[in-house]
Structures are given as C-alpha cells and as structure tokens.
N, C-alpha and C positions, 0 to 999 in steps of 0.2 A: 395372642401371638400375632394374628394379621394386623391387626393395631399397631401393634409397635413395628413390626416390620414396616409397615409402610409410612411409618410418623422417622423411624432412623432412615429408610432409603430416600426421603423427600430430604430430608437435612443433608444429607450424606453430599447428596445431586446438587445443594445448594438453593433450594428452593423453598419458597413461603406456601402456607397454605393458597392464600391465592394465587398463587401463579399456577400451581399443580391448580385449582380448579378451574383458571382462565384454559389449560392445554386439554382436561378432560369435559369443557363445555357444562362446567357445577357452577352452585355457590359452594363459598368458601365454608360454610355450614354445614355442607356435607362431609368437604371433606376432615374437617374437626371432630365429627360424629364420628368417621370412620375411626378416627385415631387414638379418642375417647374409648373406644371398643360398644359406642351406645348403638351403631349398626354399623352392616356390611355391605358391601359393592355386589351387585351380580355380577355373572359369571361376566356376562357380556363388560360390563364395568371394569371387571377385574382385568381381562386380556387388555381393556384401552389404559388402565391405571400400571400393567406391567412394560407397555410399549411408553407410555410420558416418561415413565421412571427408569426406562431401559433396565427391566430389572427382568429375570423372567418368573412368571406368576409360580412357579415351584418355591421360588428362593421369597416373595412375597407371604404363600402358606406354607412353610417350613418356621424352623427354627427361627430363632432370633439370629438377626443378622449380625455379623462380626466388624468393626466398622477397621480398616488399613490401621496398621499401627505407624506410628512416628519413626519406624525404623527404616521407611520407604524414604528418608531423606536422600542416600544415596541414589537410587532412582532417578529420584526429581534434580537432584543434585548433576546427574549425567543427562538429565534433559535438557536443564538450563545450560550445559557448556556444548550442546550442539547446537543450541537457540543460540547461544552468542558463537559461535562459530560460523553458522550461516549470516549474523548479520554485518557479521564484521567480512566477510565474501562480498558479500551485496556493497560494504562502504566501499573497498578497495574496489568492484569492479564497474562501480559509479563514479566512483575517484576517477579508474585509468578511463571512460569516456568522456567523460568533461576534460581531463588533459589533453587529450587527442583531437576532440574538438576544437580546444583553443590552439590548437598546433595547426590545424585544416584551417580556420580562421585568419590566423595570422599569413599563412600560404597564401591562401585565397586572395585576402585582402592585396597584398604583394605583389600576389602575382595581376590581378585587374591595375593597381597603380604602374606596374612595370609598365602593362598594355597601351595603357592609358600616355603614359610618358615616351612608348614607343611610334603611337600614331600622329602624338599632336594632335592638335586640335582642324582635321579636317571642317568640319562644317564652317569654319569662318571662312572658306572660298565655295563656300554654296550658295547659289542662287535662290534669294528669299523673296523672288516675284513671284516664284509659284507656293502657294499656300500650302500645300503635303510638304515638302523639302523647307519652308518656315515653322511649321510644328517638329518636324523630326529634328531639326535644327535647335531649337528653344527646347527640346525636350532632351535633346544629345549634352547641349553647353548644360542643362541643368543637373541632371546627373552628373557631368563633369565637377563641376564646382560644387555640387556638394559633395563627392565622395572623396574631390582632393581634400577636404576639412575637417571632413570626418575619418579618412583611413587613419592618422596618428592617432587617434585618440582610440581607433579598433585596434589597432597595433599592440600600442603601449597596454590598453585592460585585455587583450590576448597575451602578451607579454607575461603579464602579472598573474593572468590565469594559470600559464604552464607554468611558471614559479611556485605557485603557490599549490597546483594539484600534482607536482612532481612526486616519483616515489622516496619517500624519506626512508634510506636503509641504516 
C-alpha cells in the first residue's frame, strides 16, 4: 500500500525517481525499492518523503490514492481564461505605455526644436579666446547640429509609434 501510494503521488507531482531522490538526498535505488514494496522509508524519511511530495504522510500510509479525474477540465479550463485575461491586461496596459511614450517623445522632441529655433544660435557671438566659453561653445553648436538631424527622424518613428500603439476599437 505505501508502495504504491508513493510510486502514484511521485507520478501524480510529475516527478522521476530521481528527481524525488535528488529532493530527499537518496539514490535513485532506494527510492525504486521503496515502490517495489522491497523496503520502507523510516519514520524520519517518511515525514521528508511527505514534505518533497507535498503529500501528507496519513494519505502516503492510507489507502490507495485516487488520482483527479478528467472531469476537472472545467476547472483548468476557468484557470486558463483567467491566465489569458491577465495577459491580455498586461499587452493593453504595455500597449497604452509605449503609446504615451511615443506621445512624451514626439512633445519632447518638439518642444527642445521649438527652443532651439526660439534662441538661435547664440554662441556664434561668443568669444572663443577664452578656452571654457570655446568648449561650451563647440559643445552647444554640436548638440545643435545634431539634434536638428536627428529630431525628424524622432519625430516621424514617434509618429509611427503612436500610430501603430493606438487603441484599436
């Protein structure tokens, strides 16, 4: 009877003989033997053999265990449409932050090109004898000039991000 109880709850759990002896620190020999009915676990053994098996050591030495019938389809059947309900939460609400991103983006960018087209290009009446006012200088025009070059091309793939992560009703 503990034989087989414990050869159906190792299968039950999904488990090889050696994994169950890799969790209860055996070889795989013993626990074969055990299942065999050719020997048994001590006491001590047995409480570690009901904790790997999450099983408890009553239902171990009792009866033969009953293994879930096929009719727990429905069951699993309402787990898997909460599993896809949460993940389909998770796409929509990954979805609406990358839209809102490429929205802050496109802003962003916009709004620094406005700035930019608002100031002018002050540093070409800076005085480049003095070496700090020449770095901040070469370092203001370079930013400058790249970011006028690169903002349409942020623009336009922000563009196409909020296009494409829009809510489709």
């Amino acid at each position: 009877m503990l034989n087989e109880n414990i050869k159906a709850t190792r299968k039950a759990k999904g488990l090889s003989q050696q994994e169950l002896a890799v969790k209860l620190n055996v070889v795989r020999q013993t626990v074969s033997k055990w299942e065999q009915g050719l020997s048994v676990p001590d006491s001590e053994m047995l409480i570690c053999l009901s904790e790997a098996l999450e099983t408890p050591t009553s239902a171990l030495l009792g009866e033969n265990l009953t293994l879930p019938e096929v009719d727990d389809l429905k069951a699993i059947s309402a787990k898997l449409e909460v599993i896809n309900l949460q993940l389909a939460q998770r796409k929509t609400t990954r979805q609406r932050l990358l839209h809102w991103f490429f929205i802050l983006l496109c802003a962003a960018t916009a709004a620094i090109l406005a700035i930019l087209l608002a100031i002018g290009s002050p540093y070409l009446g800076w005085d480049y004898a003095n070496p700090e006012t020449a770095v901040l200088g070469v370092a203001f025009h370079s930013f400058e000039w790249l970011f006028i070059r690169i903002a349409p091309l942020i623009i336009i793939g922000a563009g196409i991000g909020i296009f494409l992560t829009r809510k489709k009703e």
